[in-house]
N, C-alpha and C positions, 0 to 999 in steps of 0.2 A: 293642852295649850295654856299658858300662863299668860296672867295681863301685870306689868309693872309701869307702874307710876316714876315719871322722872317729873321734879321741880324743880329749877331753874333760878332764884331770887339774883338780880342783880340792883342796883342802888334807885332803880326808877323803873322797875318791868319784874313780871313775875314769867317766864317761858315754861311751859307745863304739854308735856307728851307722855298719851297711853299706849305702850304698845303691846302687841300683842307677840307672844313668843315662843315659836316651834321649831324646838333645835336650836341651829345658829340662824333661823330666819326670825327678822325682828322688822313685825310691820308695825307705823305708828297709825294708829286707827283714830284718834283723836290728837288735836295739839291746838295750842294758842298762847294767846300771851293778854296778860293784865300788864296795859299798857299807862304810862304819864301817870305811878304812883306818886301822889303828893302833891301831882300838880293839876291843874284845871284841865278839862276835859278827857279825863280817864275813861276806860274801858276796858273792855274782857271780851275776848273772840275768841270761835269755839268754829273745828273745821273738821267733819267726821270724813276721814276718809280722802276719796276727791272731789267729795262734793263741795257746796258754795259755802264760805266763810262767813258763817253767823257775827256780828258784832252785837257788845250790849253797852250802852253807854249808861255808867253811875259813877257815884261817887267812890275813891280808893282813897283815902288818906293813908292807910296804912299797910304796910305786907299782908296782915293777917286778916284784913277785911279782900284784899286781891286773893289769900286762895281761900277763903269760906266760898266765894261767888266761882272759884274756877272747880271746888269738891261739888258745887251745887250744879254746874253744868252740865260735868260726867255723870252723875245720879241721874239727873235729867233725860238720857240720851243714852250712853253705852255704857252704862253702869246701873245694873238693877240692886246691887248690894257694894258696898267696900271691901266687902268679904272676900271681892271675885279678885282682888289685888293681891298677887304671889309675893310683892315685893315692890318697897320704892326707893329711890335712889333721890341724893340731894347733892345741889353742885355748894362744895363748901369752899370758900376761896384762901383764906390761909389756914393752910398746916401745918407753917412754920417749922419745925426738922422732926417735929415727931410723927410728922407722916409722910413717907415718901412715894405710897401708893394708895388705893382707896381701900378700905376698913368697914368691917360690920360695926356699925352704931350701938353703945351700950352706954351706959351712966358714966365712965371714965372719956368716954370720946367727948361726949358732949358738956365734962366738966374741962377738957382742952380747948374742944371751940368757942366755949365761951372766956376761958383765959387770953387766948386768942382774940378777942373782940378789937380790946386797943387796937391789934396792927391793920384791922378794917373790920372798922367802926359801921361802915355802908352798908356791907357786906353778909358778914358773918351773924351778926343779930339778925338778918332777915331770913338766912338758913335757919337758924335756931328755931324762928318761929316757923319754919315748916315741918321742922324736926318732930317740935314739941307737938304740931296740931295731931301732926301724923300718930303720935305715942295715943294719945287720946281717941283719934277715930280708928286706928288698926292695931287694937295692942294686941302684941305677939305676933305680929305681920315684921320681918327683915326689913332694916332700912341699913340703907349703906350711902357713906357719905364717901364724895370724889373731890378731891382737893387742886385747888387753881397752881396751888405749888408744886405738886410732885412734877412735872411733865419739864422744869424750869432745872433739877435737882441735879442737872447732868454737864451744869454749868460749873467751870474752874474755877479756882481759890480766885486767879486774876479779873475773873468777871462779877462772882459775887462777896467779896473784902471789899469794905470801904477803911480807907488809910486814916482808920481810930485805933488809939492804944489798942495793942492784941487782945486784952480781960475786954473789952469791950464784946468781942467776937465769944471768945470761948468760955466765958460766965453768962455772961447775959444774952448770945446768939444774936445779935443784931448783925446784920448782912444783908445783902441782897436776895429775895426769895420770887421775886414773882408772883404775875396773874393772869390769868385766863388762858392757864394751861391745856386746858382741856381745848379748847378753841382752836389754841396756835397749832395744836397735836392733831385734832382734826385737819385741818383745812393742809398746812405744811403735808400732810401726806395725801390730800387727794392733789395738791398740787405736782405734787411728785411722777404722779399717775399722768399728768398732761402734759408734763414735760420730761417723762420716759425716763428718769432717773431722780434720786432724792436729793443730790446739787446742793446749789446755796439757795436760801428761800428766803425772804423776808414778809414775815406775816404782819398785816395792821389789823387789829382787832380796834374796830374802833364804833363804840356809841355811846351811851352815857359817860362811861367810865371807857376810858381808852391804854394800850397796852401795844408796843413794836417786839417783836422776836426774831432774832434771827437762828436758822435754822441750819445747822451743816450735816449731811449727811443723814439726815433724819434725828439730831440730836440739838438742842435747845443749847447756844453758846451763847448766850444774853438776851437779857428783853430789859425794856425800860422802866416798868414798876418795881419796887425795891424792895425795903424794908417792910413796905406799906402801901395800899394801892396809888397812895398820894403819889408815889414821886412818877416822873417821866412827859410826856406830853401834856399840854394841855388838854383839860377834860369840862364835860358837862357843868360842874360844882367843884373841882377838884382845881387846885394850881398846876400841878407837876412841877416840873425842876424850877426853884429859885435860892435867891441864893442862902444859903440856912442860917445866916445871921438874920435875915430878916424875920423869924417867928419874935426873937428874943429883942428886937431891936423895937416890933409893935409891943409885947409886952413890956418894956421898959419905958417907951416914953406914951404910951399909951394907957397905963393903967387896965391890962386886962390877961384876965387867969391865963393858965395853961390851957384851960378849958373851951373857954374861949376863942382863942387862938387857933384851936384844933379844928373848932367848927367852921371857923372862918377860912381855915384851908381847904377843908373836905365839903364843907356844905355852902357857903358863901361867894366862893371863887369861879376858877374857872371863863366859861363862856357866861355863865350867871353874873361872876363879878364885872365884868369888862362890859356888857350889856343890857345883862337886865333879863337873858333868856338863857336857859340851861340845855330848853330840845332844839336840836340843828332843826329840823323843820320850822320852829318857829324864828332860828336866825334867820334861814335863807328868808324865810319873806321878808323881812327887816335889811337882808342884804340886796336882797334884788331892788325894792323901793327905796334905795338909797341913802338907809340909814349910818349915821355915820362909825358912829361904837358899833355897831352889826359888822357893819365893811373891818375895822382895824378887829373884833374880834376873830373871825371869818381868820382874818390877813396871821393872826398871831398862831391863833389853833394849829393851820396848816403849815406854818414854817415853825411850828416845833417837828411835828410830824415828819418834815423834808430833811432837820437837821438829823435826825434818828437813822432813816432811813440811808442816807450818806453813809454815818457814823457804823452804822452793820455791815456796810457795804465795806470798807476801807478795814473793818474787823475779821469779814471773812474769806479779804482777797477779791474780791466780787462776789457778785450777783447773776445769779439764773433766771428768779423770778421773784415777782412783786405782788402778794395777795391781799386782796382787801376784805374783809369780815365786817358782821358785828352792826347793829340797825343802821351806821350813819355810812359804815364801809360798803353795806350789800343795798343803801337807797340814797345816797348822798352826791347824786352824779357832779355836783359843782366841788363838791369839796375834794374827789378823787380827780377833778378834772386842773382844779388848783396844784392839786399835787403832781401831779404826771408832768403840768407846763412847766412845773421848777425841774423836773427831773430831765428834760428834754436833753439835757445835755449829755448824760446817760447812755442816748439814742433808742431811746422809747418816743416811738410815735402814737398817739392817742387817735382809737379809731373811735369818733365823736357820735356814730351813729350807735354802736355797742354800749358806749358809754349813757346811753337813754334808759337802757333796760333797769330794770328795779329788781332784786331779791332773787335772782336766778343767776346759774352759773353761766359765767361769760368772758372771753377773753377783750381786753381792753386793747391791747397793743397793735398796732395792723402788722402785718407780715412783712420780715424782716428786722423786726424792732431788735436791738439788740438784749433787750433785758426785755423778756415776755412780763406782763401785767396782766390778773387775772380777778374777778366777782367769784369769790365762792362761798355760796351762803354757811354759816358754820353749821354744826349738828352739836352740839355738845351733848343734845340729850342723849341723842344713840350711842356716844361713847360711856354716857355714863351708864343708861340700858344696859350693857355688854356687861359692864363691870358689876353690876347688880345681880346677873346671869351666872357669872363666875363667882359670886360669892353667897351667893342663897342655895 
């Protein structure tokens, strides 16, 4: 029986599962998440098995201090040596065209991801730094990294070209790529399973960083992250779509770099810029008390999110169903309850008692609804697991 390591980094959370693996059976015997990197009241939780969810509340400023504390937990508990790991797998978010599927890690890979860095900045350095720790604690142990873009790669010239000079496209590759493929690819297929065919799907991955997919037939024909995780819905830190004169139009009459600029869209923005808070837990209580920039933030986030949803919708002909993902999509009942009241017209009815439950699989729509609506927590790590199986 082999044990492999998956790690997770996303822009504010570290997701980490050890499973254990005999055959194609793949149990996760450990998992948690280094949670609010960066920000005040961080933590690391640690759940062996089915038992009770350890929490440890410290400080995280940075990825690399989230997995020293999440390698210290496993040692701690279901790891007598690092030894005992056959292999670990990294969710790496862009692979931009030089990778269409997941890849054993070697000095060439990891001199792309980090070329790579530019189109996410949030991202891809945080996988690096698990990459690197991992070279250091398990050398000559297989690491395979699974990329946010291949699962996106199946998208036409029409959905990912943006109408720039052609050299734009086929010298410098700038297009639309995608993220949180692995996600959309999970969930779009166990949605499949509940609605007895693979249909039209429209997946919301949505928590820090946020992402829409729509899904035909089991194949990815758009999603709203681009070139770069920046673009698409409003996010945590993130703008998404605005209009792209305005980066050039703050540097110009503002006096400030490219550099700058950058940070302010990807680090400064978002629910952060508009309010003042980046975790939807700490909006809603800002929203429910009445706060006012919480309420118009709240108000913006989720009519970007409805515009999207529309827009796939009118993309793929209709809709089958409607999934929601991702810390703020599988615990955020007001924000998916904001969403469903705009969709009403759709003829989704929201079954308000369903919609209570937290982090478990669960249908939202009550019977009859014409567009089913569904809670389905993602797995990314077991798909990357799989892939880590298949390549070790």
């Amino acid at each position: 029986m082999e044990k492999i390591l998956v790690l997770n980094s996303g822009s504010s959370s570290l997701k980490y599962q050890l499973f254990n693996v005999d055959g194609e059976n793949f149990e996760a015997v450990a998992k948690g998440v280094a949670d609010r990197i960066g920000i005040d009241g961080s933590f690391v939780t640690i759940k062996i098995g089915d038992g009770e969810k350890e929490i440890v509340n410290l400080p995280l400023p940075t990825h690399k201090e989230a997995i020293k504390e999440v390698l210290d937990l496993l040692l701690g508990r279901v790891l007598k040596s690092l030894d005992e790991v056959a292999g670990v797998g990294h969710r790496v978010v862009h692979g931009g065209e030089y990778f269409a599927r997941s890849v054993l890690i070697d000095e060439e890979v990891i001199r792309v991801v980090e070329e790579l860095s530019s189109l996410a900045p949030l991202h891809n350095p945080a996988a690096l730094l698990g990459i690197k720790a991992m070279q250091q604690l398990l050398p000559g142990v297989p690491q395979v990294a699974v990329f946010d873009t291949a699962f996106h790669q199946t998208m036409k010239p029409e959905a990912f070209m943006y109408a720039l000079p052609l050299e734009q496209y086929t010298k410098y590759k700038i297009r639309r790529y995608g993220m949180h493929g692995t996600s959309h690819l999970f969930v779009s297929r166990e949605a499949a399973k509940l609605i007895g065919h693979e249909g039209k799907i429209i997946t919301c991955h949505i928590g820090n960083g946020a992402s829409i997919s729509a899904v035909k037939d089991g194949k990815c024909v758009d999603t709203s992250m681009g070139f770069t995780p920046l673009a698409g819905v409003v996010m945590g830190t993130r703008s998404g779509d605005i209009d792209p004169i305005v980066p050039l139009y703050i540097m110009k009459t503002q006096n400030k770099s490219a550099d700058e600029v950058d940070r302010m869209l990807n680090k400064e923005s978002g629910m952060l810029g508009l309010c003042g808070y980046s975790d939807n837990r700490d909006v809603e209580v800002k929203y429910f008390a009445g706060d006012e920039k919480a309420i118009t933030a709240m108000q913006v986030y989720t009519y970007s999110i409805v515009k999207y949803i529309g827009a796939y919708t009118a993309a793929m002909g209709g809709v089958d169903a409607i999934v929601f993902t991702g810390g703020v999509g599988e615990n955020g009942g007001e924000v998916r309850k904001l969403i469903c009241d705009r969709l009403a017209f759709m003829g989704i009815e929201l079954d308000e008692e369903a919609n209570k439950l937290r982090g478990q699989t669960v249908e939202l729509s009550k019977p009859g609804s014409k567009v089913r609506v569904f809670v389905i927590p993602t797995n990314e790590e077991l798909v990357i697991a799989q892939d880590v199986k298949k390549l070790i």
